[in-house]
Each structure stands twice: as structure tokens, then as C-alpha cells.
PDB file as gemmi writes it, atoms N, CA and C in Angstrom:
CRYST1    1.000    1.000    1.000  90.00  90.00  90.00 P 1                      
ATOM      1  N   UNK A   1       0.853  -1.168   0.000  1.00  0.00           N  
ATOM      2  CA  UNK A   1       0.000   0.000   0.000  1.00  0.00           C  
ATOM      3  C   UNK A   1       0.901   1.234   0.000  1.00  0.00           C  
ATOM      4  N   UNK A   2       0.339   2.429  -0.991  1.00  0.00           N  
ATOM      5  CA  UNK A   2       1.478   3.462  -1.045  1.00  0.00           C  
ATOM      6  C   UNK A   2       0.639   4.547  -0.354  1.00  0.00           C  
ATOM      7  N   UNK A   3      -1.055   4.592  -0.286  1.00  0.00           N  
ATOM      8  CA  UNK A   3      -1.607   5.694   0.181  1.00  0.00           C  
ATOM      9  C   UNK A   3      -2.738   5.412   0.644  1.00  0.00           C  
ATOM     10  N   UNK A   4      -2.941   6.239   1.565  1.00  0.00           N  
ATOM     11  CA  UNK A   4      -4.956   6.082   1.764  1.00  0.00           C  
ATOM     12  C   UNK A   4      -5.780   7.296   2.008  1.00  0.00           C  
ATOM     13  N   UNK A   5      -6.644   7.276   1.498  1.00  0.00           N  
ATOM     14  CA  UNK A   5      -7.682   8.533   1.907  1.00  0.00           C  
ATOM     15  C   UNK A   5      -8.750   8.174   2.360  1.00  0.00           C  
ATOM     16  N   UNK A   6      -9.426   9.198   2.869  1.00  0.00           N  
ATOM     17  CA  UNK A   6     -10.964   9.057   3.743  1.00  0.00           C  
ATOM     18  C   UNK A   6     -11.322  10.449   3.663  1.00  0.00           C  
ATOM     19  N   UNK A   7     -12.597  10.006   3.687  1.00  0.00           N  
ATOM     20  CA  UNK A   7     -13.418  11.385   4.095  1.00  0.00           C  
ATOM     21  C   UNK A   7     -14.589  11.121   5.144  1.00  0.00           C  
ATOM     22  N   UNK A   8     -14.700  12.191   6.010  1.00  0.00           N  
ATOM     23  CA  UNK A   8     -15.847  11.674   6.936  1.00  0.00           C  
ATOM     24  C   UNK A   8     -17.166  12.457   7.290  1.00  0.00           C  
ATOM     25  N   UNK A   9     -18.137  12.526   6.560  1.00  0.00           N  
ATOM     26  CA  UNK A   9     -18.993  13.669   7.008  1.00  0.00           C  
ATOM     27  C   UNK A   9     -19.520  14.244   8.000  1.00  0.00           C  
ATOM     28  N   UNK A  10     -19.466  14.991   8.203  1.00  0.00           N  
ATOM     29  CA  UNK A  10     -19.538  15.970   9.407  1.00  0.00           C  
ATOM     30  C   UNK A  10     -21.254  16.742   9.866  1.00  0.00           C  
ATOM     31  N   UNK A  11     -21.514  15.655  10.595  1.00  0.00           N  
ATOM     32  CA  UNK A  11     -23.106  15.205  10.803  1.00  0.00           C  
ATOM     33  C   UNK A  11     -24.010  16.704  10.520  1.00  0.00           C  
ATOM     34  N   UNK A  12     -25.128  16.601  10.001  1.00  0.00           N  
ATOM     35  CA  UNK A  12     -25.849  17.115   9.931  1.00  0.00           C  
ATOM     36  C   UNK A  12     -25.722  18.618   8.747  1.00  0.00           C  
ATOM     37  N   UNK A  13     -24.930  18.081   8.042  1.00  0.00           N  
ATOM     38  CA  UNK A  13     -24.142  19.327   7.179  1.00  0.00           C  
ATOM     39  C   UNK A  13     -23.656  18.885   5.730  1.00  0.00           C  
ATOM     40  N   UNK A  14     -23.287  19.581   5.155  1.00  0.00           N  
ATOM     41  CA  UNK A  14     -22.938  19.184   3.431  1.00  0.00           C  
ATOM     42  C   UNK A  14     -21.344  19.309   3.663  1.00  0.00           C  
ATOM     43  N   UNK A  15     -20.509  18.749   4.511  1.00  0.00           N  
ATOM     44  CA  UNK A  15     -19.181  19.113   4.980  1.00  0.00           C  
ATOM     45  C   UNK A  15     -18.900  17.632   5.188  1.00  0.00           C  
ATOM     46  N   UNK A  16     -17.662  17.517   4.562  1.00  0.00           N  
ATOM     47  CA  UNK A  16     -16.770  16.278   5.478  1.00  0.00           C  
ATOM     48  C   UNK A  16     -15.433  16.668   5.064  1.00  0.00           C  
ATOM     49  N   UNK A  17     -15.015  16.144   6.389  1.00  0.00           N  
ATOM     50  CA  UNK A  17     -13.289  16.689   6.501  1.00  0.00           C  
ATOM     51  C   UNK A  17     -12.422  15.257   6.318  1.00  0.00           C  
ATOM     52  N   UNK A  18     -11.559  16.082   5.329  1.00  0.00           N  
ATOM     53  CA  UNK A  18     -10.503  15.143   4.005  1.00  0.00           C  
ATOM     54  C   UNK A  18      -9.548  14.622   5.123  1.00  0.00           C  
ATOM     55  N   UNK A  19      -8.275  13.718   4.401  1.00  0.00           N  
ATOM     56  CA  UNK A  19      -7.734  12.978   4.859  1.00  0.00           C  
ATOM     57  C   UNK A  19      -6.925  12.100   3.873  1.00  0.00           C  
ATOM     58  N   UNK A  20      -5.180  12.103   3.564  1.00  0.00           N  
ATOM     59  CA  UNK A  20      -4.768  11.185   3.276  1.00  0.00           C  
ATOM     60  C   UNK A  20      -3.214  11.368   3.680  1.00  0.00           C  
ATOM     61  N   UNK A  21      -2.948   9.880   3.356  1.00  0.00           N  
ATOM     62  CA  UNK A  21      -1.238  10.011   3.336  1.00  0.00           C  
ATOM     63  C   UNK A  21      -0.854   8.976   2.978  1.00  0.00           C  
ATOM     64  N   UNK A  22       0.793   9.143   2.100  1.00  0.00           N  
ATOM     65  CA  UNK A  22       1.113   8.451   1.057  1.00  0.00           C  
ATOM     66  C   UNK A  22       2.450   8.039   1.624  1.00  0.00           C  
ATOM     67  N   UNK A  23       3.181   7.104   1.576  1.00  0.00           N  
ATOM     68  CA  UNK A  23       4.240   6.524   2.021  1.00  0.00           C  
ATOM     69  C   UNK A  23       5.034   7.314   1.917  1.00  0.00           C  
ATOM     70  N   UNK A  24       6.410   7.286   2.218  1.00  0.00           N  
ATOM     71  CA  UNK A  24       7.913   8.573   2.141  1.00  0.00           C  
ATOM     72  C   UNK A  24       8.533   8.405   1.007  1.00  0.00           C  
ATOM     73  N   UNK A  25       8.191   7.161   0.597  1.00  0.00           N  
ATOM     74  CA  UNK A  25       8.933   6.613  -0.942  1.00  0.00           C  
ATOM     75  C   UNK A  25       8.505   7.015  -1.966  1.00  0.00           C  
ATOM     76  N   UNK A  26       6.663   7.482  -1.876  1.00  0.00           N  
ATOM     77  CA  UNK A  26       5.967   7.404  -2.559  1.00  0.00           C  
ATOM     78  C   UNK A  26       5.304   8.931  -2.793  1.00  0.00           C  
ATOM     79  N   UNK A  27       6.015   9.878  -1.977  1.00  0.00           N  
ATOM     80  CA  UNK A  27       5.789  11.082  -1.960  1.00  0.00           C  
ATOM     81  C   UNK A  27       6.509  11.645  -2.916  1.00  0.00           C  
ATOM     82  N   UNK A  28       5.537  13.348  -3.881  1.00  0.00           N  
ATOM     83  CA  UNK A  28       5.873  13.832  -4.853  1.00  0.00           C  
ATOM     84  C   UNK A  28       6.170  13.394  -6.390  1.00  0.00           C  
ATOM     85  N   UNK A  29       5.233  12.113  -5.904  1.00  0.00           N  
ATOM     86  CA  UNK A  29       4.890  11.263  -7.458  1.00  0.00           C  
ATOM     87  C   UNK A  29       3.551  11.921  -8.043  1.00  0.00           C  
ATOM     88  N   UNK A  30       2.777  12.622  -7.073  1.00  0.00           N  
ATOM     89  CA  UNK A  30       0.843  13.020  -7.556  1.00  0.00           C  
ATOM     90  C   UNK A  30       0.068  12.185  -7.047  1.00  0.00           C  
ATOM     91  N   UNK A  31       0.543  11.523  -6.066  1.00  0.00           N  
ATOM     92  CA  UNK A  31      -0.544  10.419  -5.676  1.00  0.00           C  
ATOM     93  C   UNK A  31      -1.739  10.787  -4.622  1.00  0.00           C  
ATOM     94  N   UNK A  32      -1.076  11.857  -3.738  1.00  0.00           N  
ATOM     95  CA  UNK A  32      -1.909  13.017  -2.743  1.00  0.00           C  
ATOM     96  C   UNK A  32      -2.929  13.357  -3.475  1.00  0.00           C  
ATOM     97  N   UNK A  33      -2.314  13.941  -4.897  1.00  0.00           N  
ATOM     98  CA  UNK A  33      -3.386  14.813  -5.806  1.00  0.00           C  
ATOM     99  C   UNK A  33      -4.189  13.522  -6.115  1.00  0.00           C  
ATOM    100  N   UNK A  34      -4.239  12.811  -6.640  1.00  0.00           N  
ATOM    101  CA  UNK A  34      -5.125  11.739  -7.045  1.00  0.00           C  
ATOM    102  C   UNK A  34      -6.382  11.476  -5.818  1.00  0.00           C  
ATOM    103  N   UNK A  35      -5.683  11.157  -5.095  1.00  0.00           N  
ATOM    104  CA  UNK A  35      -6.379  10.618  -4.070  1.00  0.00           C  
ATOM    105  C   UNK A  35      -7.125  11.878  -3.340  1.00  0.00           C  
ATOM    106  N   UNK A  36      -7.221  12.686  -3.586  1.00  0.00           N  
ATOM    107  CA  UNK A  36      -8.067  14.358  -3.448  1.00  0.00           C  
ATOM    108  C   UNK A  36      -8.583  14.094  -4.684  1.00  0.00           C  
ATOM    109  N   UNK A  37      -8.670  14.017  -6.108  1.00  0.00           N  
ATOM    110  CA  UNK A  37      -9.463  14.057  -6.676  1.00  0.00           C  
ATOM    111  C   UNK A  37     -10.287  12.917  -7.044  1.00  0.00           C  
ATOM    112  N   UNK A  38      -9.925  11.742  -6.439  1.00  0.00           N  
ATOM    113  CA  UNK A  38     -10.809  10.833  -6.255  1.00  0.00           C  
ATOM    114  C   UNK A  38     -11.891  11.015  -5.259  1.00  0.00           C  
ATOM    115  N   UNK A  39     -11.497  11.345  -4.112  1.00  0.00           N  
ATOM    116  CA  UNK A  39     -12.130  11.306  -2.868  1.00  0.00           C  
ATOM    117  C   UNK A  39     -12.907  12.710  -3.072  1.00  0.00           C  
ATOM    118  N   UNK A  40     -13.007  13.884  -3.972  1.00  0.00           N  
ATOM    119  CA  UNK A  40     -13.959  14.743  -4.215  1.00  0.00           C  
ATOM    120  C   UNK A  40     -15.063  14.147  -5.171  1.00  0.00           C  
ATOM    121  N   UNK A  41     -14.412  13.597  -6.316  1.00  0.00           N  
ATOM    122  CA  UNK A  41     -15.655  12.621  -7.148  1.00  0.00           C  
ATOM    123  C   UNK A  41     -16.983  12.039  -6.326  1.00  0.00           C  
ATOM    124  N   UNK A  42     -16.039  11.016  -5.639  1.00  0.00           N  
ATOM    125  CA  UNK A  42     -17.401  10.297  -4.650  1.00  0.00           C  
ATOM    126  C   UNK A  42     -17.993  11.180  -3.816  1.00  0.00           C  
ATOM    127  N   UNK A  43     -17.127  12.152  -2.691  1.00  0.00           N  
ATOM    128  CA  UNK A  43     -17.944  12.596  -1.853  1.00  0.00           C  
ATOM    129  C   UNK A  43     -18.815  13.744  -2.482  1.00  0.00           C  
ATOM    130  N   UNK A  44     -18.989  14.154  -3.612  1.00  0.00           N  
ATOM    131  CA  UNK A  44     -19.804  15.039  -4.278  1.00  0.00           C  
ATOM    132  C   UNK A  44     -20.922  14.007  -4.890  1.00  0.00           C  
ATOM    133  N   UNK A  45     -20.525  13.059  -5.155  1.00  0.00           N  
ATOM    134  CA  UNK A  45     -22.030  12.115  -5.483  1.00  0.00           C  
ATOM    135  C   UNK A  45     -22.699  11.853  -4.569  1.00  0.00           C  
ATOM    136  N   UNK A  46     -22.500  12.173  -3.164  1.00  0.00           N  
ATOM    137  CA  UNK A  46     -22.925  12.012  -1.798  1.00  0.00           C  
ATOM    138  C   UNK A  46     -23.183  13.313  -1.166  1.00  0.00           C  
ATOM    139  N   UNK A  47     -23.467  14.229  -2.181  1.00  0.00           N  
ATOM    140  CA  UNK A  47     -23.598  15.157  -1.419  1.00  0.00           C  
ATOM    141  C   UNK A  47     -23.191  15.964  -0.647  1.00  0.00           C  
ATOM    142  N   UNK A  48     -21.907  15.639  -0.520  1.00  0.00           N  
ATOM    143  CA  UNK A  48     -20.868  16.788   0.247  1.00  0.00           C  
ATOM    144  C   UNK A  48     -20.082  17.689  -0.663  1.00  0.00           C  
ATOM    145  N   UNK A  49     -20.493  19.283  -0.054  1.00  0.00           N  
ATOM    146  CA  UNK A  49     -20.056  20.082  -1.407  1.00  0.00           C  
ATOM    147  C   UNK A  49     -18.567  20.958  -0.488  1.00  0.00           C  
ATOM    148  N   UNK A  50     -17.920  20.680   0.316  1.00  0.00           N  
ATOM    149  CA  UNK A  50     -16.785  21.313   1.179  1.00  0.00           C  
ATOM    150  C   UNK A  50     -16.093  19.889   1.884  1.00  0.00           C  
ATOM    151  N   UNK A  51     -14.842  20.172   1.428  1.00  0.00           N  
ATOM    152  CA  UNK A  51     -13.720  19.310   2.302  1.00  0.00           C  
ATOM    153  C   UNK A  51     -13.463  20.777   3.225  1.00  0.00           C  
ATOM    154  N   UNK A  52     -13.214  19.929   4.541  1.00  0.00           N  
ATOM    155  CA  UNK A  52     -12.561  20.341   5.535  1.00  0.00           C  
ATOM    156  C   UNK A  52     -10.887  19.690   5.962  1.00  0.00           C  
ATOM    157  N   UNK A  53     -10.075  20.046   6.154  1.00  0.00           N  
ATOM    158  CA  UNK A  53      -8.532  19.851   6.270  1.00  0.00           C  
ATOM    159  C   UNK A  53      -8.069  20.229   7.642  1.00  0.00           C  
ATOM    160  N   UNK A  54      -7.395  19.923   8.040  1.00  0.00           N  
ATOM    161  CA  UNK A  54      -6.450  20.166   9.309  1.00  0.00           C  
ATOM    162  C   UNK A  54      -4.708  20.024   8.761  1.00  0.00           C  
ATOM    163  N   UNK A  55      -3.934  20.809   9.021  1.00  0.00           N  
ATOM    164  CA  UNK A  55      -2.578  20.462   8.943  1.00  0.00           C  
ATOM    165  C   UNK A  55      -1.387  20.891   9.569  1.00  0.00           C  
ATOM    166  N   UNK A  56      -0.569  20.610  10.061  1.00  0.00           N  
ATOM    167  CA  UNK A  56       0.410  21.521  10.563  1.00  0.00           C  
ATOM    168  C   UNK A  56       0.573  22.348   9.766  1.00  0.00           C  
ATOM    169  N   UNK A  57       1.450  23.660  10.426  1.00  0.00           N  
ATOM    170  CA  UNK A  57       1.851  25.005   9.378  1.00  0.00           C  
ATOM    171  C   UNK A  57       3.137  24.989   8.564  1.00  0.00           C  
ATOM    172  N   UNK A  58       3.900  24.087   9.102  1.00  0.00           N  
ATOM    173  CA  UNK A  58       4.930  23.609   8.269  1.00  0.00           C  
ATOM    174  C   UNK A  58       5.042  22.211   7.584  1.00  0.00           C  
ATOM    175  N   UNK A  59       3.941  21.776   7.197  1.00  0.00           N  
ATOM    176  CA  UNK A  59       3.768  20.913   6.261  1.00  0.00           C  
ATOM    177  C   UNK A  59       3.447  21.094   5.305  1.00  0.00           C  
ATOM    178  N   UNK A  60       4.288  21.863   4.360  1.00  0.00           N  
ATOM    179  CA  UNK A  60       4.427  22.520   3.239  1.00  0.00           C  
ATOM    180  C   UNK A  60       3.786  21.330   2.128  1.00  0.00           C  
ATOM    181  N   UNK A  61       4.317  19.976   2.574  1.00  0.00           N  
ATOM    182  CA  UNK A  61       3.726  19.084   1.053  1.00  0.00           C  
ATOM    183  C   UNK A  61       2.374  19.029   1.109  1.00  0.00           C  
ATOM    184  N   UNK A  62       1.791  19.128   2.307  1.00  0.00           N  
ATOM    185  CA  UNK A  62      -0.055  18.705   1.833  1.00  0.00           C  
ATOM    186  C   UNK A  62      -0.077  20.210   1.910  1.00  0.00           C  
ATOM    187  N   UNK A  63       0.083  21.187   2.600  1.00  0.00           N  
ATOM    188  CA  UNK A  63      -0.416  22.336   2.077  1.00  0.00           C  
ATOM    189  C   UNK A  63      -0.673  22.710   0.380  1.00  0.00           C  
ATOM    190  N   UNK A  64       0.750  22.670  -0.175  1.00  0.00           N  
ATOM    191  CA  UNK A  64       0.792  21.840  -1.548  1.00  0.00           C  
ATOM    192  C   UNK A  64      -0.205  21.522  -2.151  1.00  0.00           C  
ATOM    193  N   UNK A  65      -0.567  20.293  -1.871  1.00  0.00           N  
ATOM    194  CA  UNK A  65      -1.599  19.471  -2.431  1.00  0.00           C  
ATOM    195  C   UNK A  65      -2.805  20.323  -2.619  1.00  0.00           C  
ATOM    196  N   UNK A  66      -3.384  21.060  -1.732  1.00  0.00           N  
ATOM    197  CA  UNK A  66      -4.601  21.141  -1.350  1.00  0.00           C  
ATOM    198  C   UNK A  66      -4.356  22.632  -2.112  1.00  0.00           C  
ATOM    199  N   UNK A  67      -3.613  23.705  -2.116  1.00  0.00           N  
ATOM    200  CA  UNK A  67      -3.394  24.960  -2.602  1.00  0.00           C  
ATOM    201  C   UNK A  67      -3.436  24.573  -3.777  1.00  0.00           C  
ATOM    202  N   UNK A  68      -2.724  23.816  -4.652  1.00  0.00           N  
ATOM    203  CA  UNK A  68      -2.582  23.458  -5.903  1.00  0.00           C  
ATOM    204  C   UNK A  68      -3.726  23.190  -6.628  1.00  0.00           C  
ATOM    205  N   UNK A  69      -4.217  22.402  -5.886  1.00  0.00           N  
ATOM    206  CA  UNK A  69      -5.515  21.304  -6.361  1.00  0.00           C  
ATOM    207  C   UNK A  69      -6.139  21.999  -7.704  1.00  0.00           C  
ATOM    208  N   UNK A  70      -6.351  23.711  -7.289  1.00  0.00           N  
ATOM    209  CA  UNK A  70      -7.445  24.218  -8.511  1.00  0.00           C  
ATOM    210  C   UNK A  70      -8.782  24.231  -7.525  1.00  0.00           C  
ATOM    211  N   UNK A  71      -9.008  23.986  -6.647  1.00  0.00           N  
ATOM    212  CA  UNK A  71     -10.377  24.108  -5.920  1.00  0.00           C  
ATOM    213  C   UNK A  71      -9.843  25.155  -5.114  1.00  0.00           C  
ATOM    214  N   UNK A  72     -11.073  26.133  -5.043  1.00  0.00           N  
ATOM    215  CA  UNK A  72     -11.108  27.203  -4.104  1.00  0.00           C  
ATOM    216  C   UNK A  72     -10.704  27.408  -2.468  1.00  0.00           C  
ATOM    217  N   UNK A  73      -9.503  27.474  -2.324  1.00  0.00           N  
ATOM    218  CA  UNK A  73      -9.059  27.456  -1.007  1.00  0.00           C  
ATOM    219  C   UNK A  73      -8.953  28.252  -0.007  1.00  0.00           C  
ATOM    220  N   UNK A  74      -9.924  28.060   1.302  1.00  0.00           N  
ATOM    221  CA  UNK A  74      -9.944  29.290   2.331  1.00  0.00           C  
ATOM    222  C   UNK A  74      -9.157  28.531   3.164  1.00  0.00           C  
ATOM    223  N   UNK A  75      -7.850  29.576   3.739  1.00  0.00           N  
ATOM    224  CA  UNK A  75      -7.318  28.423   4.749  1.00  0.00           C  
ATOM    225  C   UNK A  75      -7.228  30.293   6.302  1.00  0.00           C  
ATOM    226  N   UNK A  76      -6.902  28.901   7.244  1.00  0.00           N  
ATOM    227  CA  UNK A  76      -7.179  30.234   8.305  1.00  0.00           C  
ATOM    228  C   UNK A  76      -5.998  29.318   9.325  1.00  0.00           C  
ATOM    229  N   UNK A  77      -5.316  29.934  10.108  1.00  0.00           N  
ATOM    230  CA  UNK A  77      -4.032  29.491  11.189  1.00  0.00           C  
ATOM    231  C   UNK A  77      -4.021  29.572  12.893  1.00  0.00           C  
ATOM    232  N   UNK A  78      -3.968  28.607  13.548  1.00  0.00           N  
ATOM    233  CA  UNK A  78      -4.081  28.986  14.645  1.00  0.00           C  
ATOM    234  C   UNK A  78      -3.154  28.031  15.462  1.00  0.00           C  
ATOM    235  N   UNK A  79      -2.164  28.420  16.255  1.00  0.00           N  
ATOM    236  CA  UNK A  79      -1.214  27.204  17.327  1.00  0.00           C  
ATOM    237  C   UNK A  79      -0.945  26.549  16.790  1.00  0.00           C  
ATOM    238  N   UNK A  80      -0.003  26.911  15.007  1.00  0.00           N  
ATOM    239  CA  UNK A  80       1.049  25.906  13.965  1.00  0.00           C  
ATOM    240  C   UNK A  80       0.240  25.317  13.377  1.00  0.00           C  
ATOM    241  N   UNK A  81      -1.528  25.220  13.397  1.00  0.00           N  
ATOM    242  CA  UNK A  81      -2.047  24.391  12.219  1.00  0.00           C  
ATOM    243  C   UNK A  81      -2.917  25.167  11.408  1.00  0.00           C  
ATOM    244  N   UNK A  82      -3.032  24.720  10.334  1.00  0.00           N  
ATOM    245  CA  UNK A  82      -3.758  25.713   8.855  1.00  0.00           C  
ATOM    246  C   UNK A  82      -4.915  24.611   9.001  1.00  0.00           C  
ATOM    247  N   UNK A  83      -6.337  25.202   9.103  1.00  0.00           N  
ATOM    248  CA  UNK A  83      -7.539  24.716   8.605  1.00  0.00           C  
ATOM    249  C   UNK A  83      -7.525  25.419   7.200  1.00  0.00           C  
ATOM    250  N   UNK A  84      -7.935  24.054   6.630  1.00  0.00           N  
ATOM    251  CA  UNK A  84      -8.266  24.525   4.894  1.00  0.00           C  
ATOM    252  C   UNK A  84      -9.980  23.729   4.925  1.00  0.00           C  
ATOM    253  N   UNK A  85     -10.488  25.288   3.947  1.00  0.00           N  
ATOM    254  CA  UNK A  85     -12.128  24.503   3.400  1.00  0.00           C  
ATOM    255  C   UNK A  85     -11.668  24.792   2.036  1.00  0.00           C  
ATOM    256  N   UNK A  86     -12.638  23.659   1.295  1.00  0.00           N  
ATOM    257  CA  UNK A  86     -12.429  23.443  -0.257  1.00  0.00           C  
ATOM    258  C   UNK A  86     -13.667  23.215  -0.661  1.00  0.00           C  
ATOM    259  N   UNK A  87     -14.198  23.895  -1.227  1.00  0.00           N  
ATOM    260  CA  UNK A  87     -15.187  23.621  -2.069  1.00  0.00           C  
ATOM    261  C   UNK A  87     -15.324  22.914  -2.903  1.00  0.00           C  
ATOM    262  N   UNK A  88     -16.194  21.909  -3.030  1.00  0.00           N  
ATOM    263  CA  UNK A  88     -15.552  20.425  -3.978  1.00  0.00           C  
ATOM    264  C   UNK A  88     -16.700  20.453  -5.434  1.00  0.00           C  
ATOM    265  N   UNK A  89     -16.996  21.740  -5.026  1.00  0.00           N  
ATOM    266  CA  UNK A  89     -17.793  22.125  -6.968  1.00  0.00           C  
ATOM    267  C   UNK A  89     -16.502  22.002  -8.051  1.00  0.00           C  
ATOM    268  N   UNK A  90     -17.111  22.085  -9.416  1.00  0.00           N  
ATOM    269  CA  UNK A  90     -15.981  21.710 -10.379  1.00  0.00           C  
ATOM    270  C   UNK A  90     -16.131  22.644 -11.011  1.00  0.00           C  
ATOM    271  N   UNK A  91     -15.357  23.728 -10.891  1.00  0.00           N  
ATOM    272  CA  UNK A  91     -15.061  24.822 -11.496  1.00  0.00           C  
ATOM    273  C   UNK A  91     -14.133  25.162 -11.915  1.00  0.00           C  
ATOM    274  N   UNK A  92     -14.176  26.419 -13.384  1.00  0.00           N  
ATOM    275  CA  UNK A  92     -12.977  26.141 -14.239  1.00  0.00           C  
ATOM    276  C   UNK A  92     -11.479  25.940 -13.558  1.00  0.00           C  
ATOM    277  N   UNK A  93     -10.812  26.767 -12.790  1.00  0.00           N  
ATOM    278  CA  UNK A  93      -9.670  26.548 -12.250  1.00  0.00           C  
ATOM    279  C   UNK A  93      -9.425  25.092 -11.722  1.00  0.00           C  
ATOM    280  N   UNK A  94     -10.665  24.185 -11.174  1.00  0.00           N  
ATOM    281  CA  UNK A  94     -10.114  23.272 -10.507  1.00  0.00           C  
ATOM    282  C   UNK A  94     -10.184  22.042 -11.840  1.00  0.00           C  
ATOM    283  N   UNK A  95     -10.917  22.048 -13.012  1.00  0.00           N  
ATOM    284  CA  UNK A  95     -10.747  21.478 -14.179  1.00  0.00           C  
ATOM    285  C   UNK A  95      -9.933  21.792 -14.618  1.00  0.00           C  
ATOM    286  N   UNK A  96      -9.217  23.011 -15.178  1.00  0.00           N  
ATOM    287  CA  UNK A  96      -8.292  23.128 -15.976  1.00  0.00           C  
ATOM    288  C   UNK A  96      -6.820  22.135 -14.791  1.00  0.00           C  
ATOM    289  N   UNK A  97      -6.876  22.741 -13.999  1.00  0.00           N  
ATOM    290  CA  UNK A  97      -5.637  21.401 -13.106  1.00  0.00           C  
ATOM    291  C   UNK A  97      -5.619  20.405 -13.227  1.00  0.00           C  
ATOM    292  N   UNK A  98      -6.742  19.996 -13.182  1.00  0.00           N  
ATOM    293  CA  UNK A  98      -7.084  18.843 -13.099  1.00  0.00           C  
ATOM    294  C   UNK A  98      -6.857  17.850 -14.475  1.00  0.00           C  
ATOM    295  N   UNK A  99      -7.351  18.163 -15.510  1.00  0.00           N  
ATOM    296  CA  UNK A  99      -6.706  18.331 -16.602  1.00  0.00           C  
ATOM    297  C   UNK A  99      -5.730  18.117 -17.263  1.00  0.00           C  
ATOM    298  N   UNK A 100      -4.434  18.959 -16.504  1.00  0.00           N  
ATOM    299  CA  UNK A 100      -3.437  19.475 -16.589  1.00  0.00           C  
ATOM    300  C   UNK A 100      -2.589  17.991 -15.787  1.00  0.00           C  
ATOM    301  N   UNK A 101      -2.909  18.022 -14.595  1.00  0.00           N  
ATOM    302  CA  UNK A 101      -2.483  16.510 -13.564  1.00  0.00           C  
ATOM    303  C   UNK A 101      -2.865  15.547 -14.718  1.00  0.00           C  
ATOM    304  N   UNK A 102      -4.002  15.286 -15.588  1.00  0.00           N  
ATOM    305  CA  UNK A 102      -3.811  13.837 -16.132  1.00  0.00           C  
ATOM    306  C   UNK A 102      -3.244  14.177 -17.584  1.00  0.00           C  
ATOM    307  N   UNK A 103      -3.076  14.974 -18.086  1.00  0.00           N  
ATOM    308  CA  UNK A 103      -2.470  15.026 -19.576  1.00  0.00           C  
ATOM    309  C   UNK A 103      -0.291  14.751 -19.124  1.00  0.00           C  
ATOM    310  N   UNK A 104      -0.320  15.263 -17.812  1.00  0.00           N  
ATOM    311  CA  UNK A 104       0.971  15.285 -17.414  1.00  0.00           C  
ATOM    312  C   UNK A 104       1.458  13.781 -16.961  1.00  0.00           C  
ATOM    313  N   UNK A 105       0.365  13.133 -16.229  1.00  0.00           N  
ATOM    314  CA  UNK A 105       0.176  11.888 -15.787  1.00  0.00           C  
ATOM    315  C   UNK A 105       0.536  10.559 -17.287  1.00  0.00           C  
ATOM    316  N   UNK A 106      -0.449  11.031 -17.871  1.00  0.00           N  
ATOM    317  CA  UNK A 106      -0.870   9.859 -19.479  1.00  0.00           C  
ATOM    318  C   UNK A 106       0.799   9.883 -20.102  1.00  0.00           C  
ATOM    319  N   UNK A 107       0.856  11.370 -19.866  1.00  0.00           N  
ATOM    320  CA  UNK A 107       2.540  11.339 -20.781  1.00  0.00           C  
ATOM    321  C   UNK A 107       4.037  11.080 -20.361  1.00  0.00           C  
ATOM    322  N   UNK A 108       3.677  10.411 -18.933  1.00  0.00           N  
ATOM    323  CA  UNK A 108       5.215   9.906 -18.054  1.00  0.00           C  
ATOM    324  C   UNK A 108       5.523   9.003 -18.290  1.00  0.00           C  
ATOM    325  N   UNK A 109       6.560   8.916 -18.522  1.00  0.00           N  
ATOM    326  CA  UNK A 109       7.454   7.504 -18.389  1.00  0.00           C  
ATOM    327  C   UNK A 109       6.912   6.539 -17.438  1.00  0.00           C  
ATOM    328  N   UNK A 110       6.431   5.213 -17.788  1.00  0.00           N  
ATOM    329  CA  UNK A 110       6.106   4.490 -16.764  1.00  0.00           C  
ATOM    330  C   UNK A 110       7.229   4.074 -16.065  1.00  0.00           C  
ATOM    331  N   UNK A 111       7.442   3.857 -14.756  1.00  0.00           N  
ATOM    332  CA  UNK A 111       8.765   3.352 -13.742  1.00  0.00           C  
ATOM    333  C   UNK A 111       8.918   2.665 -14.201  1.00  0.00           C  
ATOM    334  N   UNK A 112      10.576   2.267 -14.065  1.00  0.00           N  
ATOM    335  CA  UNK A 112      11.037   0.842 -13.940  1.00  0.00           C  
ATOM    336  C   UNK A 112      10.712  -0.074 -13.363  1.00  0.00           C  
ATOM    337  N   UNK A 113      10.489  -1.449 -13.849  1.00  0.00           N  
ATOM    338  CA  UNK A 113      10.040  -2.569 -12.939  1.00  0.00           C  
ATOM    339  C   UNK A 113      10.771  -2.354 -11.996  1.00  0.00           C  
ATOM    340  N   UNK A 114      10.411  -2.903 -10.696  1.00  0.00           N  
ATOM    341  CA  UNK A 114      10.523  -2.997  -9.424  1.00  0.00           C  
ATOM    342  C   UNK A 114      10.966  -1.719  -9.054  1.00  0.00           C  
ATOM    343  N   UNK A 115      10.698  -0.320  -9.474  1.00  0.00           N  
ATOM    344  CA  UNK A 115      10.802   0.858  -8.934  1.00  0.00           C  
ATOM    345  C   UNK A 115       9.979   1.301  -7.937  1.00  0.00           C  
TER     346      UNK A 115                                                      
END                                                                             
């Protein structure tokens, strides 16, 4: 296993707060990003239109992830951690990335066996 995500909805509300992480080996391949744009697919067929995030303030790689994404990002700071909300509508900025992640994806070199 290189990653996992979850999302969990956040009772009584159109909100569930995101969640993943990807091995150390396996970091800065796009697999974060994947697994955010997987886990917005489903939880928008379910009705949840906002990821909620928690992160430390110096965890620059999922900050990363989630700034990058192309989805609308409010983030706010308090005692070293960044709450991020994301709006998980599909709007142009977060398509055109998105986009952009699989035309970049389709055209990589596949790894070397046993890489």
C-alpha cells in the first residue's frame, strides 16, 4: 500500500473533513493529488459540497496538495495548524488542473520494474 484517503462527514451538514497520506517513498509522485481528486468525485455524489482539512503550518507538502488542487481554497491558522475549506464544486480553475495533472500523468514515463 502506497496511500490512503478518507473522508468523513460531518453530521448534519454538506461538509466532510478530508484525509490522506502516502508513504515517504511514494511522496511527490501526484498520488496526494489523485487521491483528493478521487475522494472529491465520490464525496460530491454524496452530497458533500466542502472538504474540511487540518494540517500543521509547516507541512508545506499537503499544504501543496490542497493549494494546488485548482479548488477554491480558504485556509485560516491557529497554534502551527492551517484549517483549509475546499469547495468540492468543479469549477474552471479546478478542471483546468485537473486536466493538466492527467495530460501530465498519461505522458510519463512508466517506472522501472521494481521501482
Amino acid at each position: 500500500m502506497v496511500g490512503v484517503g478518507r473522508y468523513e462527514r460531518i453530521p448534519d451538514t454538506a461538509e466532510a473533513e478530508v484525509a490522506f497520506v502516502v508513504t515517504d517513498d511514494h511522496q511527490h509522485l501526484g498520488i496526494g493529488m489523485l487521491l483528493l481528486d478521487h475522494l472529491a468525485d465520490v464525496a460530491r455524489g454524496h452530497g458533500v459540497e466542502t472538504f474540511v482539512a487540518q494540517t500543521l503550518s509547516d507541512n508545506r507538502d499537503m499544504l501543496g496538495v490542497f493549494l494546488s488542487s485548482g479548488f477554491p481554497v480558504e485556509t485560516s491558522a491557529s497554534a502551527g495548524t492551517v484549517t483549509l475549506r475546499l469547495p468540492s464544486h468543479l469549477g474552471e480553475d479546478y478542471l483546468a488542473a485537473r486536466a493538466s495533472r492527467r495530460s501530465t500523468a498519461d505522458g510519463a514515463p512508466s517506472p522501472a520494474p521494481g521501482a
